[in-house]
N, C-alpha and C positions, 0 to 999 in steps of 0.2 A: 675925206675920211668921215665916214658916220659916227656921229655921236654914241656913246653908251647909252643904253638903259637903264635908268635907275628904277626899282621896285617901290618907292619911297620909305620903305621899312629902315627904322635907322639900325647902324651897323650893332651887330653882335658886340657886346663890351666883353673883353678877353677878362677870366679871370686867374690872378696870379696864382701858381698852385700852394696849399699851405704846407707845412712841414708836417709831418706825421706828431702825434700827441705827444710820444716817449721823447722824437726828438726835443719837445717843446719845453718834457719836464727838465730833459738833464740841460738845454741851455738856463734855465731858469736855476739849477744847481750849481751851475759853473759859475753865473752871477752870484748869488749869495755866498759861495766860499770867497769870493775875491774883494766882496764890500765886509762881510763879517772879519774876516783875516787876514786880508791883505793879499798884495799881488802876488807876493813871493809863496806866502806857509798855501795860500787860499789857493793859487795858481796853482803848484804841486799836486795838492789834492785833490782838486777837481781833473789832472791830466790823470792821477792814480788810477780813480775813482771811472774813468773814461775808458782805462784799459781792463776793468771787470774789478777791480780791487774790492773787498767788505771785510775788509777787516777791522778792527778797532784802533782809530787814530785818537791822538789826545790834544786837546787845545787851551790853553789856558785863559784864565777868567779869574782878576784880582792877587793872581797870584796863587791859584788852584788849580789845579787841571782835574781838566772835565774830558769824558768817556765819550766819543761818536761813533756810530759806523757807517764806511763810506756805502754808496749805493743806496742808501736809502732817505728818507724824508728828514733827518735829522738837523741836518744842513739848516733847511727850511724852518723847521721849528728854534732853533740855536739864533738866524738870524733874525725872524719875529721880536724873539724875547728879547734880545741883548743888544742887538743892531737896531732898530726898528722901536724899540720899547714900548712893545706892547701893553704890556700894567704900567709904565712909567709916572703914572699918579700918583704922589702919594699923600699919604691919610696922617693930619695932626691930631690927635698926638698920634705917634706910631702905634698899628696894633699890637695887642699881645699875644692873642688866637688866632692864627690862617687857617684854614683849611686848603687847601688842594688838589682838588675833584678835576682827574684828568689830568696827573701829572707828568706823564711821559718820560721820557729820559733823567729828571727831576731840574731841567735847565731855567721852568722856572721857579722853583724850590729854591734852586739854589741864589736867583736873583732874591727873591725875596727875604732869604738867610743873609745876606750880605745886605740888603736895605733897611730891613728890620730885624738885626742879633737879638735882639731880648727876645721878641716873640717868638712861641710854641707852634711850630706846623706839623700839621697831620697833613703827610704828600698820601695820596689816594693815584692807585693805578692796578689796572685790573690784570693787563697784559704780562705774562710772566718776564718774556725775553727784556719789556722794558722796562719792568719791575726791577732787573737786577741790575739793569745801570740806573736807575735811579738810587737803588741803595748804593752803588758804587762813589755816582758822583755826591749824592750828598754824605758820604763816612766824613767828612771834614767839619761835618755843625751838628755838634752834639741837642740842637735843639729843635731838629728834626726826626717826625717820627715817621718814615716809611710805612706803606700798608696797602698788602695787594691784595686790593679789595674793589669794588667797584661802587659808585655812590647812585643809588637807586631810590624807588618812593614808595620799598618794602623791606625788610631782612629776608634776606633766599638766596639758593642758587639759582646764578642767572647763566645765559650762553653766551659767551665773548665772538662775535662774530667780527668777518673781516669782508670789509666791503672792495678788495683787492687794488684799491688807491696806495697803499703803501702802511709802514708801522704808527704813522700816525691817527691812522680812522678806523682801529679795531673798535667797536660797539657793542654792547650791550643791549642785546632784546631775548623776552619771553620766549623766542619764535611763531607768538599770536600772528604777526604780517604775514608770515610768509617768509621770513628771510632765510639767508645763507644758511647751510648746516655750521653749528658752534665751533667757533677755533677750539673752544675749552668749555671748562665749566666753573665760574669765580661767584668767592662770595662777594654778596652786595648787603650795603646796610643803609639807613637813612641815616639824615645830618642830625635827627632827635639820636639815635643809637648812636652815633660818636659824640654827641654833645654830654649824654648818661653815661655813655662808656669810659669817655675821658677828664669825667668832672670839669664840663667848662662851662662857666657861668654866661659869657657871649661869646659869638665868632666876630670877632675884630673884621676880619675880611672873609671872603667867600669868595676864590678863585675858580673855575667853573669852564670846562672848555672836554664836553663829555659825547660829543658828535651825535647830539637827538634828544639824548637823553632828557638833556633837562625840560622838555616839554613834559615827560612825568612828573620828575623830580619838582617842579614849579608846582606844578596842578593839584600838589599833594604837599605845600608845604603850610599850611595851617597851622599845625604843632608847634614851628619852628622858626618861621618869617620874622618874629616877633626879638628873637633873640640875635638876630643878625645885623650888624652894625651896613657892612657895604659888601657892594658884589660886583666883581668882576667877570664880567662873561665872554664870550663867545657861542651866537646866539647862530644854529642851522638848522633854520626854517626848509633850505633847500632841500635839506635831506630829509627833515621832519614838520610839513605844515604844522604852523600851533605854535612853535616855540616860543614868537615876539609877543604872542598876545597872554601865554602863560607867564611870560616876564612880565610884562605890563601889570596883570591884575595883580601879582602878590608884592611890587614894588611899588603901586598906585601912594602908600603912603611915607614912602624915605622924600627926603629932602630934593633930592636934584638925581635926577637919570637924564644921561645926555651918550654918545656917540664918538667915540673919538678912534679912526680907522677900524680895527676888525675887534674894540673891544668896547662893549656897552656897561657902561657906570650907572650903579645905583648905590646912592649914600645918603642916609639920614646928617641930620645940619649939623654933623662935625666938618671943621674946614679943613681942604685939603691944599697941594701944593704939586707942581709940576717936578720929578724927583728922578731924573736920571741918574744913574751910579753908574757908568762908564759900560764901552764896549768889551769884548772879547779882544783880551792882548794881542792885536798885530805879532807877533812872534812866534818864530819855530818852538814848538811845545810838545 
């Protein structure tokens, strides 16, 4: 028998085929209903949710129930904040001013109402449809002030655009780039026009998660830096070069900026404390 010929080429490496992207989001949503809720309420839903379901489920949290809707990014956001605990740092003494900026559904509004009841929050959200569950879920803490509005580094009408990721990444631009035609058209104000508007002598905290934006809003905060105790961000350079280095220069002078998963901390030298208040009630809600 004659030997084969080898070519010496080595062999082709097979590659395994990947799942298609959507399939990838909704495995990704089937996990967070099941770690935020549990197997049973979490498991239900995400099968709901799998046979086209959108409609508005409710889950509880402290003994509240909070407003979702299935099919879409909410899940995700719900379990960041309350699963995951995204801002779970907290600030001695408690603030008395929060702001905010980019509050979505108001999920974390409402963590933040339940960590800190005395303090005053102004939830900022541009988006109408998530405007109205944020006034929904936070009707239970009279010491929140809703406001759909969008936090920018002018007062104007701006364009709420949708970068088709889901109800999580609607954004705010001029249309100077280039982008998408406007979902709408919202007003936007600076953090000096709610600080004048609302008579607040500092902002305690600065929650901040405005998908770009804040590469403006940084770049333009001159007036206002000065008056802000800590900041809570979520910083997308991905989507907008510039972000980390506009955080950088207007935070060069707080006490301690440091990194802790998808949320970057900047605090002037009040001390702070690691400050979980519990998950999202395992239970049918």
């Amino acid at each position: 028998m004659m030997p084969e010929k080898h070519s010496g080429r080595a062999p082709a490496m097979i590659t395994p085929p990947q799942a298609p992207e959507g399939v990838k989001r909704g495995r990704l949503r089937t996990a967070r209903y099941v770690q935020a809720l549990g197997f049973v309420r979490g498991g239900w839903l995400s099968l709901r949710e799998a046979f086209g379901d959108r409609r508005l489920v409710s889950v509880r949290y402290r003994g509240k129930r909070l407003k979702m809707r299935l099919n879409t990014t909410d899940i995700l956001v719900l379990y960041s904040v309350f699963q995951r605990q995204d801002y779970g740092l907290g600030l001695v003494p408690g603030p008395a001013t929060i702001i905010d900026a980019g509050a979505y559904t108001g999920f974390s509004t409402v963590y933040f109402a339940e960590k800190y009841p005395a303090a005053t929050i102004l939830a900022l959200e541009p988006d109408p449809s998530n405007y109205a569950l944020l006034v929904d879920n936070a009707r239970a803490y009279p010491n929140v002030i809703p406001l759909n509005m969008a936090l920018w580094h002018c007062d104007c009408q701006i364009g709420l655009r949708d970068r088709g990721t889901g109800h999580w990444a609607f954004f705010v631009d001029p249309g100077e780039s280039g982008a998408a035609r406007p979902r709408t058209e919202v007003e936007a104000v600076t953090l000096r026009t709610l600080i004048d508007r609302f008579g607040v002598e500092r902002v305690d905290l600065l929650k901040i998660d405005v998908e770009g934006a804040e590469k403006e809003i940084f770049e333009h905060a001159g007036d206002w830096i000065e008056r802000v105790n800590a900041i809570f961000a979520e910083l997308h350079d991905r989507l907008k070069p510039g972000c980390s280095e506009a955080f950088a220069r207007i935070t060069a002078s707080f006490g301690r900026v440091f990194t802790d998963g998808m949320t970057v901390y900047a605090i002037r030298e009040a001390p702070v404390e690691p400050g979980p208040v519990g998950a999202v009630d395992r239970a049918k809600g």
